[in-house]
C-alpha positions as CSV (number, residue, x, y, z in Angstrom):
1,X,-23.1,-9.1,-12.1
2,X,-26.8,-10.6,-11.1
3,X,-25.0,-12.4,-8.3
4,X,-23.0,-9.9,-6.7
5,X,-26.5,-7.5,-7.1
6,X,-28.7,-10.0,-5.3
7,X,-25.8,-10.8,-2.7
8,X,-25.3,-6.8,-2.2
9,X,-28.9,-6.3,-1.7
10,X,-29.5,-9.1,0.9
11,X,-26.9,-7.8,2.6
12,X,-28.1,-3.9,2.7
13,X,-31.7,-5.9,3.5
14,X,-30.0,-7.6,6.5
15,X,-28.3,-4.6,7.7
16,X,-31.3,-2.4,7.6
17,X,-33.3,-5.0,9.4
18,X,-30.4,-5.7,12.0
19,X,-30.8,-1.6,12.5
20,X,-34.2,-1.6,12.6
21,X,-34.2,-4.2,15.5
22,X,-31.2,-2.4,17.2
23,X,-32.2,1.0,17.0
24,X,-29.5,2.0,19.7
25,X,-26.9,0.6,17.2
26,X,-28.8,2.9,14.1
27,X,-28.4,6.2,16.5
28,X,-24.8,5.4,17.0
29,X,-24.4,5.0,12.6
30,X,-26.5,8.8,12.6
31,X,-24.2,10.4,15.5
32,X,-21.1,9.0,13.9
33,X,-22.3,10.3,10.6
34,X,-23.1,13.5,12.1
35,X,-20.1,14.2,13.6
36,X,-18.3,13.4,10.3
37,X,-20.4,16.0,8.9
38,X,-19.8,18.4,11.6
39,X,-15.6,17.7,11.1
40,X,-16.1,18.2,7.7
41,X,-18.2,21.7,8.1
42,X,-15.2,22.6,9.9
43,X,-12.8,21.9,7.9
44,X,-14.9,23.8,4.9
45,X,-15.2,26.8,7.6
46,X,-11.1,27.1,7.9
47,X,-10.5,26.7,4.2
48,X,-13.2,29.7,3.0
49,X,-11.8,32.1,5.8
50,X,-8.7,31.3,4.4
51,X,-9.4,32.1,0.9
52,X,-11.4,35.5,2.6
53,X,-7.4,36.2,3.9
54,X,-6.0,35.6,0.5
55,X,-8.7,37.8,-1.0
56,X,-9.0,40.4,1.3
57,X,-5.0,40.4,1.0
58,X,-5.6,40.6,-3.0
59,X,-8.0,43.5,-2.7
60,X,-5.6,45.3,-0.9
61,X,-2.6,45.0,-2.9
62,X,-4.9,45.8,-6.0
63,X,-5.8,48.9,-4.0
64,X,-2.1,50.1,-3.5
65,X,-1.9,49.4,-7.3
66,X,-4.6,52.0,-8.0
67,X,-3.5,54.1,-5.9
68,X,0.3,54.3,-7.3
69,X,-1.4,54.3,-10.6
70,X,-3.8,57.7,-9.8
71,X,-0.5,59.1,-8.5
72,X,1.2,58.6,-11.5
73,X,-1.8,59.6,-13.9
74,X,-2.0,63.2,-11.5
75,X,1.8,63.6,-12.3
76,X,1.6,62.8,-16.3
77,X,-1.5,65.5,-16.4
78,X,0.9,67.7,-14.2
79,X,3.8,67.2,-16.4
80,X,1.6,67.5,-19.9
81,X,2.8,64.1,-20.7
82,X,-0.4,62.8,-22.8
83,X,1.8,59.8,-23.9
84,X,1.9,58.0,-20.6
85,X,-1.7,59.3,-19.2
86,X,-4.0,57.6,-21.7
87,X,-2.1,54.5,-21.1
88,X,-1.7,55.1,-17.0
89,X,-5.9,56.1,-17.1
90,X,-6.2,52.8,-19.3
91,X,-4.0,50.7,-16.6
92,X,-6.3,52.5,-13.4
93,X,-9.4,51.4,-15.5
94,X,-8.3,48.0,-15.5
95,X,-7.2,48.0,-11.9
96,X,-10.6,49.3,-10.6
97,X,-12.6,46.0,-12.5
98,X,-9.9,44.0,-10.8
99,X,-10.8,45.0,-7.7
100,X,-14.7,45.0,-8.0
101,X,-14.0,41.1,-9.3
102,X,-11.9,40.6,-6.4
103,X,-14.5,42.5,-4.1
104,X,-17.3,40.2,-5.8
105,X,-15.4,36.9,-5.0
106,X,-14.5,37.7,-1.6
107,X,-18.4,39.1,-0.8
108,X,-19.2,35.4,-2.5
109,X,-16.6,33.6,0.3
110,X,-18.5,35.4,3.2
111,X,-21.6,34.4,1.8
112,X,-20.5,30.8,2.1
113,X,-18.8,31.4,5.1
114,X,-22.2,32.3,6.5
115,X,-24.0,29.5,4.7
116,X,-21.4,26.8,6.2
117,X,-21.6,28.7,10.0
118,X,-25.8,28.1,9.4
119,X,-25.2,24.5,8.6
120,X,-22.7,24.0,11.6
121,X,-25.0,25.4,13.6
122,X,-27.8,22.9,12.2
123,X,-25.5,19.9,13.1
124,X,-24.5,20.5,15.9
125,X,-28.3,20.7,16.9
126,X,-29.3,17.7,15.1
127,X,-26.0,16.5,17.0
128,X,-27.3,16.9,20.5
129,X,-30.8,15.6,19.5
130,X,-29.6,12.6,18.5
131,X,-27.1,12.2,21.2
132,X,-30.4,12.9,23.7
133,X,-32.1,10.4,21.9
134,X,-29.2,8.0,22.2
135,X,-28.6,8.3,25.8
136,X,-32.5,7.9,26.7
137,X,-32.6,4.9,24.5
138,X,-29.2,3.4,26.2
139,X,-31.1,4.5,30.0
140,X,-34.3,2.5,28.3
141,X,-32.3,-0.5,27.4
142,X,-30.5,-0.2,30.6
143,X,-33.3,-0.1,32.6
144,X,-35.2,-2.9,30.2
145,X,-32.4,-5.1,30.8
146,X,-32.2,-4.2,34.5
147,X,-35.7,-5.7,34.8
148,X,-35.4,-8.3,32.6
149,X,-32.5,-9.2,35.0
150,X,-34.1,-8.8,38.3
151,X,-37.4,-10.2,36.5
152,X,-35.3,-14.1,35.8
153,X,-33.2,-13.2,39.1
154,X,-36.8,-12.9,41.2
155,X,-38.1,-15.8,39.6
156,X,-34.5,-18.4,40.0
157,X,-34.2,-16.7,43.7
158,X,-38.1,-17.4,44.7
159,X,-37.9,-21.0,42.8
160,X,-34.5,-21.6,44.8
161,X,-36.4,-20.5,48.2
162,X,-39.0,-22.5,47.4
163,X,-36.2,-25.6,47.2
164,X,-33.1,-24.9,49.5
165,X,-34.5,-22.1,51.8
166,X,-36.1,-22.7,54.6
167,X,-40.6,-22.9,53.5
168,X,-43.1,-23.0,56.4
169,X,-45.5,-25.2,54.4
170,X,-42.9,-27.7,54.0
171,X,-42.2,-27.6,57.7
172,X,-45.7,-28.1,58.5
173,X,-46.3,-30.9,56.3
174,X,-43.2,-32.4,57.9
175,X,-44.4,-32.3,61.1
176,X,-48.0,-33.5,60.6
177,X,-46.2,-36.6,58.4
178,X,-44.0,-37.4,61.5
179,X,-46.8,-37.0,64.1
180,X,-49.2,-39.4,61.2
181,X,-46.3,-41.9,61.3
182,X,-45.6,-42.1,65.2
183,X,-49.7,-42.3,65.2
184,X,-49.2,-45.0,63.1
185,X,-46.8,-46.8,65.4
186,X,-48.9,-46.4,68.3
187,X,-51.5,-47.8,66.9
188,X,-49.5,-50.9,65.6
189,X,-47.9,-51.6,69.0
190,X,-51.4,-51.0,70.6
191,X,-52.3,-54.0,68.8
């Protein structure tokens, strides 16, 4: 196991070193990560408010049950049947800490609701910040590059101007070397 430890950690070293030199490429990791997150917060979002549906639809039906229930405890008292109304008031009874369970669970699944909305929210913020910080880091390496082009460019197109263009000191130096050499001549046939 040593080996694959000390080969797992070099690489983790390299690739936060690599990151640390390209911090472009580490911006791009965090907004990938981020939006992950943010598809994920999503996806938590639909799934609560679809268990809010399911309780909300639970409270209600528990609601009709109580309410078929107190009918049917009004008619036993009406009809003097004490038989069925201890048993229908027990039955109401449990009904009614039903539906404050059901209440309790879906005022829990708002909460949460809320909680993942708050962290969407947070996200998507952190989101655009890093996407800001992206695109000024890309325009900074553009324009670094940029320069770093012209920079070599300016330096191969004044050394090539220097060579193949035409360069007024090399004219001159011409000219005074051909007007030293027909001098020259002169002087030799003058002899």
């Amino acid at each position: 196991m040593g080996l694959f430890d000390d080969l797992s950690q070099f690489l983790e070293n390299r690739l936060e070193e690599f990151l640390r030199n390209n911090p472009h490429l580490e911006l791009e990791a965090l907004l990938e990560q981020l939006r992950k997150q943010e598809e994920d917060t999503l996806k938590l979002i639909a799934d609560l408010q679809l268990q809010e549906k399911r309780s909300q639809d639970d409270i209600l039906a528990t609601a009709q049950e109580i309410q078929k229930w107190h009918t049917r405890i009004a008619k036993a008292k009406a009809a003097g049947r004490v038989d069925l109304l201890g048993a229908a008031q027990q039955r109401e009874a449990a009904l009614l800490r039903q539906g404050n369970q059901l209440w309790g669970h879906m005022q829990g699944i708002k909460e949460r609701i809320t909680q993942a909305k708050d962290l969407l929210r947070k996200v998507q913020q952190r989101r655009q910040e890093v996407q800001t910080k992206a695109s000024q880091a890309q325009a900074q390496r553009s324009a670094t590059q940029s320069q770093q082009r012209f920079e070599t460019t300016g330096w191969w197109n004044s050394s090539n101007n220097n060579f193949s263009g035409y360069d007024e000191l090399e004219d001159k130096f011409r000219n005074w070397e051909i007007e030293d050499e027909l001098e020259q001549m002169k002087r030799k046939k003058g002899k």
